[in-house]
ZAMARGU-4260 file (C-alpha; in steps of 0.2 Angstrom, whole numbers, plus 5000, padded with zeros to 4 digits):
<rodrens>
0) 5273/5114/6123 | 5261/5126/6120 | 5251/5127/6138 | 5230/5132/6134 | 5224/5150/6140
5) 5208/5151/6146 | 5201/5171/6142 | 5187/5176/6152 | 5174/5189/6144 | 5164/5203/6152
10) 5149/5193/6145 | 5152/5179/6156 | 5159/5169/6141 | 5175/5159/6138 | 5188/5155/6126
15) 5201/5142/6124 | 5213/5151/6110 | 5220/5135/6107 | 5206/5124/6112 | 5195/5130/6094
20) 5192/5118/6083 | 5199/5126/6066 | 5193/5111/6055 | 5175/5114/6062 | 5178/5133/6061
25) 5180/5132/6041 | 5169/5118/6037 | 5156/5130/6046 | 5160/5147/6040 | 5162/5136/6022
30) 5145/5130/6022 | 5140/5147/6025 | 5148/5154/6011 | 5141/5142/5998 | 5124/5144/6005
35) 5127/5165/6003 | 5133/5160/5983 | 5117/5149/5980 | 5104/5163/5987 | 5116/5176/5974
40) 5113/5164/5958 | 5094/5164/5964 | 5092/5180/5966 | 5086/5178/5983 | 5094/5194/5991
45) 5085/5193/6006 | 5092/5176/6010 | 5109/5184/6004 | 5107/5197/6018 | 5100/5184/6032
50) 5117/5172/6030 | 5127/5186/6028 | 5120/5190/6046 | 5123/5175/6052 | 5139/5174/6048
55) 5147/5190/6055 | 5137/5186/6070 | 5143/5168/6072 | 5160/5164/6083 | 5169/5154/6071
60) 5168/5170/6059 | 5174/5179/6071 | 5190/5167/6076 | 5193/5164/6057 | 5194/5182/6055
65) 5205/5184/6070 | 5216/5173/6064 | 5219/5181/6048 | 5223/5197/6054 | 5234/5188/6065
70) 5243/5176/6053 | 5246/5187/6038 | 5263/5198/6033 | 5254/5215/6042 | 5251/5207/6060
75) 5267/5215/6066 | 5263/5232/6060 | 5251/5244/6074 | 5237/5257/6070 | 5233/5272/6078
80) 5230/5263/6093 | 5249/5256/6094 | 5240/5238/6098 | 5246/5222/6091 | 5238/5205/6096
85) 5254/5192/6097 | 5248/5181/6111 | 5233/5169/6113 | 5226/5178/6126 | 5225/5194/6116
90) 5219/5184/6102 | 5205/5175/6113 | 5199/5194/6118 | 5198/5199/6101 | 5185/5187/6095
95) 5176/5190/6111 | 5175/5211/6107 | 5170/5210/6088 | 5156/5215/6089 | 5143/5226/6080
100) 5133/5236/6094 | 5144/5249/6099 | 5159/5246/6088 | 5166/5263/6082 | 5181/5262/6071
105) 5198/5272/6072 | 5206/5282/6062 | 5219/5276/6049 | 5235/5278/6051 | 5244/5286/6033
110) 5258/5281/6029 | 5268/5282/6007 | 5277/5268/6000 | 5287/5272/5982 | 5277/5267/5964
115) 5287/5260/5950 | 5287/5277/5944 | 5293/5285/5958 | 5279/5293/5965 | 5270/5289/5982
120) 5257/5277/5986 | 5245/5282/6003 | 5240/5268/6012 | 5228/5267/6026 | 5232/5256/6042
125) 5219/5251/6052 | 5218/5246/6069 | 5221/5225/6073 | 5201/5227/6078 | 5196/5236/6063
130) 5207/5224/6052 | 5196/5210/6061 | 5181/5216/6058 | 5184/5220/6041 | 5189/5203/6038
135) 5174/5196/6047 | 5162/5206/6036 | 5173/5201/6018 | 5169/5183/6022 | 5150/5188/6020
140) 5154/5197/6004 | 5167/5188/5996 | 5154/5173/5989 | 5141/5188/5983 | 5158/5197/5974
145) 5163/5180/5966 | 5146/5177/5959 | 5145/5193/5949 | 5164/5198/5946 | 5168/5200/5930
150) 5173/5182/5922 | 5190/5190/5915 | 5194/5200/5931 | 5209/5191/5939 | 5214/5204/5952
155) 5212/5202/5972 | 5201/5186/5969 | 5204/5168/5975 | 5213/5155/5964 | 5217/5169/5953
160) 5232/5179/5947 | 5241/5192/5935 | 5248/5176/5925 | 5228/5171/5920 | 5226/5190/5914
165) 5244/5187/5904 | 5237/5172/5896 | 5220/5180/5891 | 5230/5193/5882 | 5237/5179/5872
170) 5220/5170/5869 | 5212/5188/5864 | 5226/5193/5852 | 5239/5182/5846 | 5230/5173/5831
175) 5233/5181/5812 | 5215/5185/5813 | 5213/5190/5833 | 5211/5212/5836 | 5222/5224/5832
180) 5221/5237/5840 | 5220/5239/5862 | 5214/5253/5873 | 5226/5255/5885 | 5216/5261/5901
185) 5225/5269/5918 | 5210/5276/5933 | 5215/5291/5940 | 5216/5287/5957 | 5202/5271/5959
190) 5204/5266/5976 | 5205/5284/5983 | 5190/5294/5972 | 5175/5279/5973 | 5158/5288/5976
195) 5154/5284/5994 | 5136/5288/5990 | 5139/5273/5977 | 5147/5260/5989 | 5133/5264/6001
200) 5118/5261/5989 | 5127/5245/5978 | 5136/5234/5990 | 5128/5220/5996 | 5134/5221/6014
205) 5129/5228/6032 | 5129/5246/6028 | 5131/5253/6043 | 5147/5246/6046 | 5153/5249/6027
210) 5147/5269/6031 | 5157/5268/6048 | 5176/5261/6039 | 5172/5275/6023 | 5171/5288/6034
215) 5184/5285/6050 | 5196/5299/6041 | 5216/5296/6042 | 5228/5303/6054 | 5246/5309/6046
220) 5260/5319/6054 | 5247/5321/6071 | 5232/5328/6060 | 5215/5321/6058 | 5209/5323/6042
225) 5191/5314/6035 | 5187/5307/6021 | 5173/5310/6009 | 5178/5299/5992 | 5187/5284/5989
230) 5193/5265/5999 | 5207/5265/6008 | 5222/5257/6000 | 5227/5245/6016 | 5210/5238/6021
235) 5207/5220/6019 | 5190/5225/6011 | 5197/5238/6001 | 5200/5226/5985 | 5187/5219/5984
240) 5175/5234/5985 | 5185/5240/5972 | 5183/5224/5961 | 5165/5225/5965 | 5164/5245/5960
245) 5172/5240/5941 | 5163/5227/5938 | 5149/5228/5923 | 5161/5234/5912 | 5163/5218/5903
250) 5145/5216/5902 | 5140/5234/5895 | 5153/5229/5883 | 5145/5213/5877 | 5128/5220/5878
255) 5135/5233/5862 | 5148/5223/5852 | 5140/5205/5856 | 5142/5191/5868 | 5155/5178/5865
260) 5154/5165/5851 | 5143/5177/5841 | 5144/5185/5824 | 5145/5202/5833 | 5159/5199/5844
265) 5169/5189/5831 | 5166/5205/5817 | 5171/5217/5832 | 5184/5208/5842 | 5181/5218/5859
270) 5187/5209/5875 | 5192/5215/5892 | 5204/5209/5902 | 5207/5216/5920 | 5216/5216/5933
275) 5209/5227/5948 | 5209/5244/5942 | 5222/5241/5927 | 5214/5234/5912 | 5214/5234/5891
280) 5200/5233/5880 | 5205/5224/5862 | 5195/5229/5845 | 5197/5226/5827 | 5198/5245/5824
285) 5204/5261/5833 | 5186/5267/5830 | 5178/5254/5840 | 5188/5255/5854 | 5185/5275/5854
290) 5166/5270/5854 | 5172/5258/5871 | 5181/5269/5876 | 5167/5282/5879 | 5156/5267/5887
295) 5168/5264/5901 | 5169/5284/5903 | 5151/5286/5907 | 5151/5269/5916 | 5163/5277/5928
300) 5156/5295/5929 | 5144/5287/5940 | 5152/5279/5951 | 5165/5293/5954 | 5180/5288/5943
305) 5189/5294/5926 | 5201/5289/5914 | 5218/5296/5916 | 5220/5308/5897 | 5238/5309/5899
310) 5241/5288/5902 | 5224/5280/5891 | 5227/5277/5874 | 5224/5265/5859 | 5240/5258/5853
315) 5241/5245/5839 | 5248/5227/5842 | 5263/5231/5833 | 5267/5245/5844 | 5263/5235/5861
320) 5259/5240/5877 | 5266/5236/5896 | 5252/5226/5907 | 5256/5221/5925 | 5275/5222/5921
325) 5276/5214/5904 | 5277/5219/5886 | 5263/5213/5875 | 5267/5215/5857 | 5268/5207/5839
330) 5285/5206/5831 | 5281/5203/5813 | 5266/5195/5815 | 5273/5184/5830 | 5264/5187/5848
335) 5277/5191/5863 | 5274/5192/5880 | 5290/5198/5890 | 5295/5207/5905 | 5293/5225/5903
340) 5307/5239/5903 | 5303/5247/5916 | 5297/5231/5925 | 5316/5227/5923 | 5325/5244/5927
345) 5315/5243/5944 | 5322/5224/5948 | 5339/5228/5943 | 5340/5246/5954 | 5333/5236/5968
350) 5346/5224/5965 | 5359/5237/5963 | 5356/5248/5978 | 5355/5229/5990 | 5374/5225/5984
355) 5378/5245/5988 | 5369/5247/6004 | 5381/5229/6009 | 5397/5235/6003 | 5403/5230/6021
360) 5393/5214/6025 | 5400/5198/6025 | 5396/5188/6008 | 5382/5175/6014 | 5374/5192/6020
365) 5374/5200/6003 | 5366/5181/5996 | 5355/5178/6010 | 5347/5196/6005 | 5348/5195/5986
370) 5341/5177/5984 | 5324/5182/5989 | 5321/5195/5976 | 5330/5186/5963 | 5318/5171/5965
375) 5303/5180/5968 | 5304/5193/5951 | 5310/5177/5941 | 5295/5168/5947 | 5284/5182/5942
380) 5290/5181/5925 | 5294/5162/5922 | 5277/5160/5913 | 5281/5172/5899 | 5296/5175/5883
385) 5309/5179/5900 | 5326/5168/5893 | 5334/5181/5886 | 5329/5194/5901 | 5335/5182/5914
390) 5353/5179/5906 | 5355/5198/5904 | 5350/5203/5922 | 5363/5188/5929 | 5377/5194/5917
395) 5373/5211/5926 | 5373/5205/5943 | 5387/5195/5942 | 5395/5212/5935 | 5390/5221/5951
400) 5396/5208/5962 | 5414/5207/5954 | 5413/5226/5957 | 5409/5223/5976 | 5422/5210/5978
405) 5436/5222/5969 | 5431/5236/5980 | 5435/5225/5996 | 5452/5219/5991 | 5459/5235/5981
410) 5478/5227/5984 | 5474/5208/5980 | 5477/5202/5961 | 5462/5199/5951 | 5464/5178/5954
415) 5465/5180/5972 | 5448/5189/5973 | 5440/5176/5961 | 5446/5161/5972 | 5439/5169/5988
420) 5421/5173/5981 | 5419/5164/5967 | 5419/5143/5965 | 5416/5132/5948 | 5402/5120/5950
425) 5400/5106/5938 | 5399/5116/5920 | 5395/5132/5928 | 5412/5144/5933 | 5411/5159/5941
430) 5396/5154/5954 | 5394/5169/5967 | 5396/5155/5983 | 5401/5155/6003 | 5403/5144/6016
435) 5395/5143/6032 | 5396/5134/6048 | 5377/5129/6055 | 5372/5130/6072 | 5378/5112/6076
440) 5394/5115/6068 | 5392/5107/6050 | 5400/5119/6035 | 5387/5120/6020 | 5389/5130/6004
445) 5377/5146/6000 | 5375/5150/5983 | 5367/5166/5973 | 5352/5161/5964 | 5353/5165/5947
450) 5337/5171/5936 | 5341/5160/5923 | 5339/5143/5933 | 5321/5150/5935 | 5313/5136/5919
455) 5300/5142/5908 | 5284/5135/5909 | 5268/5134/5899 | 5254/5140/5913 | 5234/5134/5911
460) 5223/5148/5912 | 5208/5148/5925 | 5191/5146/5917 | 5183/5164/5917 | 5168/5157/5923
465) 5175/5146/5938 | 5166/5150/5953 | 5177/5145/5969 | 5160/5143/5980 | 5150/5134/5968
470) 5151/5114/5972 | 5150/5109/5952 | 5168/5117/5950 | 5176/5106/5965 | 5185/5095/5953
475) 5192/5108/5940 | 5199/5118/5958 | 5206/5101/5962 | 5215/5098/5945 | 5223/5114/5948
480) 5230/5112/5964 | 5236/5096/5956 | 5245/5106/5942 | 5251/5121/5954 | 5258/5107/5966
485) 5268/5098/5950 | 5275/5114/5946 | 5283/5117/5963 | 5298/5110/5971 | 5290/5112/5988
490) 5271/5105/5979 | 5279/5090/5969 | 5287/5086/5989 | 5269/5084/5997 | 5265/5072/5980
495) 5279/5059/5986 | 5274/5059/6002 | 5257/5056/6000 | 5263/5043/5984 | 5273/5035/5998
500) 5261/5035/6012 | 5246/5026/6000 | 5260/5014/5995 | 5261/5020/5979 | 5239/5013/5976
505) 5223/5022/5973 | 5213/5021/5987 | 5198/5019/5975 | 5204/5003/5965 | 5221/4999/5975
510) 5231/4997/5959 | 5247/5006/5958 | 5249/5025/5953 | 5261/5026/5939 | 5267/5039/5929
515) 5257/5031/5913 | 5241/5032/5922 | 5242/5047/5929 | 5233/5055/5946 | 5223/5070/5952
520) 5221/5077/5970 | 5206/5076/5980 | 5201/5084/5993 | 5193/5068/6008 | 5182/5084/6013
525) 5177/5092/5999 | 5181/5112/5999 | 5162/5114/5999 | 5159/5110/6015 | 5176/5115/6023
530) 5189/5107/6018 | 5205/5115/6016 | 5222/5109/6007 | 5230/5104/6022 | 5240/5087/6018
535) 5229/5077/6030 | 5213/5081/6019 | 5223/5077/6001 | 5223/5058/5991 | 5231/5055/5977
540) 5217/5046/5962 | 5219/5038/5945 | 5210/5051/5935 | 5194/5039/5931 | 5192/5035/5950
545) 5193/5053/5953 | 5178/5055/5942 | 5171/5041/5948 | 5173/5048/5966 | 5164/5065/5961
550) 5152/5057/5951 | 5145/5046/5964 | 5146/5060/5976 | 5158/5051/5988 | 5169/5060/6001
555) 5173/5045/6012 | 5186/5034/6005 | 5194/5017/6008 | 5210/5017/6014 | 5223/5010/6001
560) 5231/4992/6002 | 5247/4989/6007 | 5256/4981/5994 | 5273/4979/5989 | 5284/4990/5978
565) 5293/4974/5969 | 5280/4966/5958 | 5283/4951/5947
</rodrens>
């Protein structure tokens, strides 16, 4: 049992790490956030600038962003300082000492990871206190960037993701009578050539401390170096600044080849779809994307950004292109979205190199580290044409495997080795499978994942203009999270149990929920004021009570009667 620290400040004040009420912490910092997005659609920047005040300034701001920083894959990983906060105490000091009087950020801390292609990305790593603070201020900015992102920007923003951009492509080009032709765009370098001077005069934020995190410099190999241009890859706020930097193109692209549903943009065919700082243009010839193409130019001049020569081109559909690791191309007239070559090559080397760096391990080792990945890039892909990609990639791992398990046992016969790592399982021969022993003694079998028991499912696209801080879209966010649960082993779990838990009734009308009426989630406290998607705030509703719920603008709901599961 987790005993409660009590923190004493210099200020006199206290905190109770444990003792916060998180419910109360997002329902407040949620209020503030929808009041920030009204202000934006009224155009009342002043008011914008007052709640965004208020809510770096306020304490649950200050815990929330704490407890990101603290919670998320990077909170192991030091800055310059060498200082991680791990324990509630720590944690209870650090919302105590973000604060904006006096606060001086530190250098990042440069560190390369490999691209696809083999070069090297820099990231930046800053400080657990400048990560905090960073995160504080983005929960000010993060209702203004919603409200005037780009409506097919999918990158970096809540409830979004590459698979909406994927499916944009396919509303934008796979008809007979959809564009032809698609500007291919690459950024030379977005996040690390953004006009300061631009950031500074266009983003809606505390500019002081935007100022300070531009110009704080890097350290690498012991050397200070500053920083005149660009965001650093590796800042929590670094995303969405970017988003914020690139977004208008869309709009100086309706403004010239016509706004959707019209004459102009059905002769012309132009749409963007972007993700971050990758992004195509479609057109119904190569001279209007050249005319586009000379738009988004001088749209980025000014803000300190150019389009690669070497990697921007127009390509027709037929050709194809590769977006966010898939092929998008018409075979014959038939639209295709699969994983890309490259995509591929960079799965299957990974894949490769694990097995070869394990040539020693024990086999539930070599599973336990290839399942991940297998999952995780299968996942990725399962939205799009993958079937034959997946059987290919299992027919070579199983290749490599065999290989592994021959090099172990040089002297064994080939039966042998196949009896000692590999098992038939009901149809399936040849399954890559271990036994271990648990802690309590009990043997269980471990199996390698395959790509190809990864099922291929139709996704529903996110409404481009969906606004995740706006309360007239709480019942589309909801359907979704009903969809996204369905699709999910772990999702369509938490649907029995709350199926079980309401006795299998509608709270609203207490008759049964059956597969022929349907449900939807609701949220008991809706998203708008706080509520989150924890279980203890979800209800299973018949459709027409869920509309009814919303309708009558009802968050409090009866609790369902207890009935029996054997009717006459």
């Amino acid at each position: 049992m987790t005993t409660m620290q009590i923190v004493g400040a210099a200020s006199g004040c206290e905190v109770a790490w444990h003792g916060i009420d998180w419910a109360e912490a997002h329902q407040t910092v949620r209020r503030l956030q929808m009041r920030i997005a009204k202000a934006v659609r009224e155009g009342r920047w002043s008011r914008v600038k007052s709640l965004q005040w208020l809510l770096t300034h306020s304490f649950y701001g200050k815990a929330l962003a704490v407890k990101r920083v603290t919670e998320n894959q990077g909170k192991k990983t030091p800055g310059v300082d060498g200082e991680t906060w791990s324990t509630p105490e720590s944690k209870a000091e650090a919302v105590l000492s973000l604060k904006r009087k006096g606060y001086q950020p530190k250098p990042l801390s440069r560190v390369f990871i490999p691209k696809a292609n083999g070069k090297m990305r820099p990231l930046g790593i800053p400080t657990m206190k400048d990560r905090a603070m960073q995160a504080l201020h983005l929960l000010a900015l993060e209702p203004v960037s919603e409200s005037t992102a780009d409506p097919n920007s999918y990158g970096f923003r809540p409830e979004r993701a590459s698979r909406d951009a994927a499916l944009q492509c396919y509303m934008a080009l796979a008809k007979t009578r959809s564009a032809q032709w698609v500007l291919d765009a690459d950024i030379t370098g977005c996040f690390d050539n953004i006009s300061h001077d631009w950031l500074l005069a266009n983003i809606p934020m505390d500019k002081a401390m935007l100022r300070k995190w531009l110009k704080s410099g890097f350290v690498w190999n012991g050397q200070m170096f500053p920083t005149e241009a660009g965001t650093p890859q590796g800042g929590i706020i670094s995303p969405t600044l970017a988003n914020m930097t690139l977004d208008g193109i869309e709009r100086i692209l309706q403004e010239r080849f016509g706004v959707p549903e019209t004459r102009a943009a059905w002769k012309n065919k132009v749409h963007l779809i972007r993700y971050a700082d990758d992004f195509v243009v479609t057109g119904a010839t190569r001279e209007t994307l050249d005319e586009a193409k000379q738009m988004i130019v001088e749209f980025l001049a000014v803000r300190g950004l150019t389009l690669s020569p070497e990697k921007t081109k127009v390509v027709h559909i037929e050709e194809g292109f590769d977006f966010l690791g898939w092929n998008v191309r018409k075979y014959d007239g038939k639209f295709l979205i699969k994983p890309a070559k490259k995509n591929v090559q960079a799965f299957l080397r990974k894949v490769r190199g694990t097995i070869n760096e394990a040539k020693t391990a024990k086999q539930e080792t070599v599973i336990a580290k290839l399942n991940p990945v297998i999952r995780g890039w299968a996942n990725y892909h399962r939205n799009q044409v993958a079937t034959d990609t997946f059987n290919r990639v299992d027919s070579l791992i199983w290749r490599w495997l065999w290989r592994w398990a021959c090099r172990r046992h040089p002297n064994k016969r080939s039966d042998w080795i196949k009896d000692r790592y590999f098992i038939r399982e009901g149809l399936r021969d040849w399954v890559f499978s271990a036994t271990v022993v648990d802690e309590d003694g009990c043997e269980r079998k471990v199996t390698l994942a395959k790509a190809a028991d990864t099922s291929i499912k139709r996704y529903t696209k996110i409404k481009g203009e969906a606004h995740p801080y706006d309360p007239a879209w709480e019942q589309y966010f909801e359907d979704r999270l009903g969809l996204s649960m369905k699709d999910s082993f772990r999702g369509r779990g938490k649907l029995l149990h709350h199926w079980y838990a309401q006795e299998g009734a509608c709270p609203v009308c207490n008759e049964r929920i059956t597969k022929e009426t349907g449900w939807h989630v609701h949220h008991v406290l809706p998203r708008a004021q706080g509520g989150t998607d924890a279980m203890r705030n979800l209800v299973l509703l018949h459709p027409n009570c869920h509309r009814q719920v919303h309708s009558r603008g009802c968050s409090e709901l009866p609790a369902p009667v207890t009935r029996s599961f054997v009717e006459a």
